[in-house]
C-alpha positions in Angstrom: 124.1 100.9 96.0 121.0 101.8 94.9 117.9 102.7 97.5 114.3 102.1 97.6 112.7 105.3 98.5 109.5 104.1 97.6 108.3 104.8 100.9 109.2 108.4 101.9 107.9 109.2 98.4 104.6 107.8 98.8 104.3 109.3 102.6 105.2 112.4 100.7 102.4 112.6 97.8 99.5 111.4 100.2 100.7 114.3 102.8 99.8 116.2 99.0 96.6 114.4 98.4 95.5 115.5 101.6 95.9 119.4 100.9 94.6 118.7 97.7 90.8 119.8 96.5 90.8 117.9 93.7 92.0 114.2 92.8 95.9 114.5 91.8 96.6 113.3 87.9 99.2 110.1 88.0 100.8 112.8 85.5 100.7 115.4 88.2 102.2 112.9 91.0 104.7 112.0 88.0 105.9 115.9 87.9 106.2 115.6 91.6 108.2 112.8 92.3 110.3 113.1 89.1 109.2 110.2 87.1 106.4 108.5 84.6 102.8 108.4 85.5 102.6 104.7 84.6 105.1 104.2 87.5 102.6 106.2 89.6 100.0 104.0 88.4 102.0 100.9 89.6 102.4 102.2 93.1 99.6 103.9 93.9 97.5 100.3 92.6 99.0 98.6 95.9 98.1 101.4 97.6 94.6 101.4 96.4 94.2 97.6 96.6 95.0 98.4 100.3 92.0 100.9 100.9 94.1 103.8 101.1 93.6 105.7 98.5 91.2 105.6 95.4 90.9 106.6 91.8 88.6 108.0 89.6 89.2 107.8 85.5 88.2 110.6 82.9 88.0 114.2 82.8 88.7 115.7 86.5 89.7 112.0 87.7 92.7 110.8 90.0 94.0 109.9 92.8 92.3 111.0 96.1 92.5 109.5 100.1 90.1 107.1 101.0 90.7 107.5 104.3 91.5 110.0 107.2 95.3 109.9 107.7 95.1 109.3 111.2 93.7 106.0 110.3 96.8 105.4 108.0 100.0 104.3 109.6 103.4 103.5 108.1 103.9 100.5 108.6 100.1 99.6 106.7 102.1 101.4 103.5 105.1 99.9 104.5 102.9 96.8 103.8 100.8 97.8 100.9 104.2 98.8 98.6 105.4 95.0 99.5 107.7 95.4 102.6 110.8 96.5 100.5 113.5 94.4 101.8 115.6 96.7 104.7 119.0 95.4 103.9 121.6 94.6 101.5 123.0 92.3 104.3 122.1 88.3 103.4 123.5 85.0 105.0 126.3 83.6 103.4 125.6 80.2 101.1 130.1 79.8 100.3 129.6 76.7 102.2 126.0 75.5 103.6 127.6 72.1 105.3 130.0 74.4 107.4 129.0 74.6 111.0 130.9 77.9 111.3 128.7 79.5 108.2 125.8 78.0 110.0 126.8 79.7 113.0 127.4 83.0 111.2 123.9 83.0 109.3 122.0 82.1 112.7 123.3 85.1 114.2 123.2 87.3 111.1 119.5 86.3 110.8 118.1 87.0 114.3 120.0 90.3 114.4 118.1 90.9 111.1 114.8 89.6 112.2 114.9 91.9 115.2 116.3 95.5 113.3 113.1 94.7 110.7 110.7 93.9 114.2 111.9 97.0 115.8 111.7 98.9 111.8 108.0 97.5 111.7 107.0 98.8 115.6 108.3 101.8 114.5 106.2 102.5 111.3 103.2 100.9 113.5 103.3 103.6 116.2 103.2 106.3 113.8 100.3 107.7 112.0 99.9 110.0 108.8 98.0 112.4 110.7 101.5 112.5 112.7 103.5 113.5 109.3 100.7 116.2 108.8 101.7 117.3 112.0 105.3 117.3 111.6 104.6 119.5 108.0 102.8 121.6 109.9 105.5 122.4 112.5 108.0 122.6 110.1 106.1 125.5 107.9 105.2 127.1 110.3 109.1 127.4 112.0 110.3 128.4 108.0 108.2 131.0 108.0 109.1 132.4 111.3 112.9 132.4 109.6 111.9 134.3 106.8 
């Protein structure tokens, strides 16, 4: 089965943009993330379109925040890459008339409805600046190792 890591890849490069002095090339995010900057330029649009981020075309353009990260939270980029569906698990549709399926999809559904509320609460509560953090934590204990 394939995955969408859209997400954790995005979360990843604006954690870059904001160490960044400079706007970051779609080329540049391309290297990154291991693929083509017109894929970069596909995401990041939603992202822009959303107020996160902004772009600037020509000689020293890019990508760049256009906001703090503690005003961006996970679930708004959830939101602005198009709420990637969660799971690979569907209702059945063998036999619609069957009370039985019925019975199976209602439950299937609800359980589904809440995993994506509680998913979505999650991604609310938590900020950028909070990744930033995390990062920071996390360099700071890998240096102590070495």
């Amino acid at each position: 089965m394939r995955y969408d890591s859209r997400l954790p890849r995005v979360l990843h490069v604006l954690l870059h943009l904001e160490e960044k002095s400079e706007p970051a090339t779609s080329e540049e995010i391309g290297r990154m993330l291991n693929t083509n900057a017109a894929v970069v330029r596909r995401t990041m649009a939603g992202l822009r379109e959303q107020g996160y981020v902004q772009s600037a075309k020509g000689h020293r353009g890019g990508w760049t925040l256009a906001m703090p990260l503690s005003e961006i939270t996970l679930l708004g980029i959830y939101e602005a890459l198009g709420s990637p569906k969660l799971f690979a698990l569907g209702k059945s549709e063998d036999a619609p008339a069957c009370l039985m399926e019925q019975a199976a999809n209602a439950a299937t559904e609800e359980a589904l409805e809440k995993a994506a509320a509680c998913f979505s609460d999650s991604l609310a509560a938590i900020t950028m600046s909070d990744l930033a953090g995390d990062f920071a934590v996390r360099l700071a204990q890998s240096k102590r190792r070495q």
